[in-house]
C-alpha positions as CSV (number, residue, x, y, z in Angstrom):
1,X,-10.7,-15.3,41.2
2,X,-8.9,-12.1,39.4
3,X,-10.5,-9.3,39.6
4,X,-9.1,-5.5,37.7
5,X,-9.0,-2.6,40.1
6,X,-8.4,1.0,39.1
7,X,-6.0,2.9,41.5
8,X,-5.4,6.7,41.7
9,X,-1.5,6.7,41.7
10,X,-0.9,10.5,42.8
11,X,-3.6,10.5,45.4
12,X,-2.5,6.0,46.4
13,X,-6.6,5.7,46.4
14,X,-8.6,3.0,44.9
15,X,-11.3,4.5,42.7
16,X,-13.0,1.2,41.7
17,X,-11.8,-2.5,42.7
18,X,-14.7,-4.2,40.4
19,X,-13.8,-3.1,37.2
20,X,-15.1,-4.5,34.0
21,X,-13.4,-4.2,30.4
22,X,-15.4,-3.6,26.7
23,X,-12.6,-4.4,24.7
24,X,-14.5,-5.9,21.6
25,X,-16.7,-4.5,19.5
26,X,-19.5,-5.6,20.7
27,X,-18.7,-4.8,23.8
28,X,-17.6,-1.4,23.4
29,X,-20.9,-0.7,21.4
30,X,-22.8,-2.3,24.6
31,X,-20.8,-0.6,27.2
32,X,-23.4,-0.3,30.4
33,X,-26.5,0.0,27.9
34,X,-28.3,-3.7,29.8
35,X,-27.3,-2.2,33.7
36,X,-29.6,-0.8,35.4
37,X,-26.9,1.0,37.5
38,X,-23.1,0.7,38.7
39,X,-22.7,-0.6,42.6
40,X,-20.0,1.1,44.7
41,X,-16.9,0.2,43.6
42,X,-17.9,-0.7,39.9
43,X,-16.7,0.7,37.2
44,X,-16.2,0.0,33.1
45,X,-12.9,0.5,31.3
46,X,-14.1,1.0,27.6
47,X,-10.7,0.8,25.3
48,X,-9.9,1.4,23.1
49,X,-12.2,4.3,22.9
50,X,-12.1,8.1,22.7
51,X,-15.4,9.6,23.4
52,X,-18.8,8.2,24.8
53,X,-22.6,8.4,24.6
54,X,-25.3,7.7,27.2
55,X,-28.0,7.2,24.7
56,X,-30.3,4.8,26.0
57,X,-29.0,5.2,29.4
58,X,-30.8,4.4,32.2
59,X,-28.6,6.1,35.0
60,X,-26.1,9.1,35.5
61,X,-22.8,8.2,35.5
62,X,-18.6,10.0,35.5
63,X,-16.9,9.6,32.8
64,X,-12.9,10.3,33.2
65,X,-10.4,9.9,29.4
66,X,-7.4,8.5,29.9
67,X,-4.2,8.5,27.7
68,X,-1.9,6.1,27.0
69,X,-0.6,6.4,30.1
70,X,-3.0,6.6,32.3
71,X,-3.2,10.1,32.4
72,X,-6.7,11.6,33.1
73,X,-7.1,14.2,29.9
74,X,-11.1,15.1,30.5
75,X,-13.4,14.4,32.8
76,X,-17.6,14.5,32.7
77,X,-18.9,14.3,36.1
78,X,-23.0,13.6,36.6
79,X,-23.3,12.7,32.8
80,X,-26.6,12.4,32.6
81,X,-28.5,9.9,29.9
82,X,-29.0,10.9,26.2
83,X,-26.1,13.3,26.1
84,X,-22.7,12.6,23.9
85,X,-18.8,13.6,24.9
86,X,-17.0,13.9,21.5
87,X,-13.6,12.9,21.5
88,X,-10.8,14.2,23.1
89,X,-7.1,14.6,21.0
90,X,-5.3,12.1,23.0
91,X,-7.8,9.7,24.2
92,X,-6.9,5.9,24.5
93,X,-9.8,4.4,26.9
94,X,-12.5,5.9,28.7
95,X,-13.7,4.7,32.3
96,X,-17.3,5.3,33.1
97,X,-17.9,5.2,37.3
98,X,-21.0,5.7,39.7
99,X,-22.1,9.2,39.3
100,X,-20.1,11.2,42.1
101,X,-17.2,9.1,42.4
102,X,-14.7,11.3,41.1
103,X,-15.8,14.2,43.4
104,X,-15.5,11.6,46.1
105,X,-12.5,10.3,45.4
106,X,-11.0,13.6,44.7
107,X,-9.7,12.6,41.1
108,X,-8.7,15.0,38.8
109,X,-7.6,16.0,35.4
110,X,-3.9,15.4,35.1
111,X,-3.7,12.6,37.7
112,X,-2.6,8.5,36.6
113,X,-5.2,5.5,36.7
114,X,-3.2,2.2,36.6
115,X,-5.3,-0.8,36.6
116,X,-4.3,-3.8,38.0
117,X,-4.9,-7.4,37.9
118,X,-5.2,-8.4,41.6
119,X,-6.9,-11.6,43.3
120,X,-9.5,-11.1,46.3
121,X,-7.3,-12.0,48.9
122,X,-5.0,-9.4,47.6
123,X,-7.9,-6.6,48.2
124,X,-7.1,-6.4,51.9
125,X,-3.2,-6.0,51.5
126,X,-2.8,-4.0,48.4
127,X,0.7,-3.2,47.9
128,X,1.9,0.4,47.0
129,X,2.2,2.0,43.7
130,X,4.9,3.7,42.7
131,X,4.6,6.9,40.7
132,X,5.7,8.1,37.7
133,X,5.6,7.3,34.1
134,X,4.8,3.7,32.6
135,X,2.3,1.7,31.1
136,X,-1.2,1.9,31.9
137,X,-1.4,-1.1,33.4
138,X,0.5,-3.2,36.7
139,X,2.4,-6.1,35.4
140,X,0.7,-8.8,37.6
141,X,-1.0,-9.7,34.6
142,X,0.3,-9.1,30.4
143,X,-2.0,-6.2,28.9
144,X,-3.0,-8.6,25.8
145,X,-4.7,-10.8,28.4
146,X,-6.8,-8.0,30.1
147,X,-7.7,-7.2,27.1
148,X,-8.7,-9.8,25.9
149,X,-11.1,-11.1,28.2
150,X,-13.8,-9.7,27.2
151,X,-14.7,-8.3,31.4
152,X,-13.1,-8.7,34.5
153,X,-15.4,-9.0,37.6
């Protein structure tokens, strides 16, 4: 079983190892609206997108935007439901996370999320990720097929 895990690359720290992706339409306009909450660990990549809402939200959750790189360009901890985070210039995919998991994990703006394809027995012997610029995602798997999956987890 694959499974996509998102991975700090300047602090070498997983932020989420269960993460799903709303790469449709449909998906995108779903986004976490039928959970009742994100488990430890959880985590969905909405892309392409450049801003989110929480209307109709049952939960708090962290929002980080990412470039096309990776890079973190804004980040909404503790965004509570019924609010809205317009866009940000530069904004290729937003991943929404358990409330306080950024703090946690000591993310922040400026820092590189790569997300990886990996299989469960390669949870307990992750190899390391080397920094620097490149795409967005670890070549384990081709982007077009993360994307379109439709989820991963």
């Amino acid at each position: 079983m694959k499974r996509l895990l998102a991975r700090n690359v300047n602090l070498n720290s997983v932020i989420a190892d269960k993460v799903g992706v709303a790469a449709t339409r449909v998906a995108r306009r779903t986004g976490l609206l039928n959970h009742e909450r994100l488990e430890p660990g959880e985590a969905l990549w909405i892309v392409p997108s450049r801003g989110v809402h929480t209307f109709g939200m049952k939960f708090t959750i962290d929002v980080i935007a990412l470039d096309e790189r990776g890079v973190i360009i804004d980040c909404v901890p503790n965004m509570k439901p019924w609010r809205i985070r317009f866009p940000r210039r530069g904004t290729a995919g937003v991943l929404e996370l358990p409330a306080g998991r950024v703090a946690a994990s000591g993310t922040e703006i400026g820092h590189r999320i790569l997300f990886e394809m990996i299989s469960m027995g390669d949870l307990a012997d992750r190899a390391q990720t080397k920094k620097g610029d490149g795409p967005i995602f670890s070549q384990k798997k081709g982007t077009a097929d993360v994307l379109d999956s439709g989820g991963v987890a």
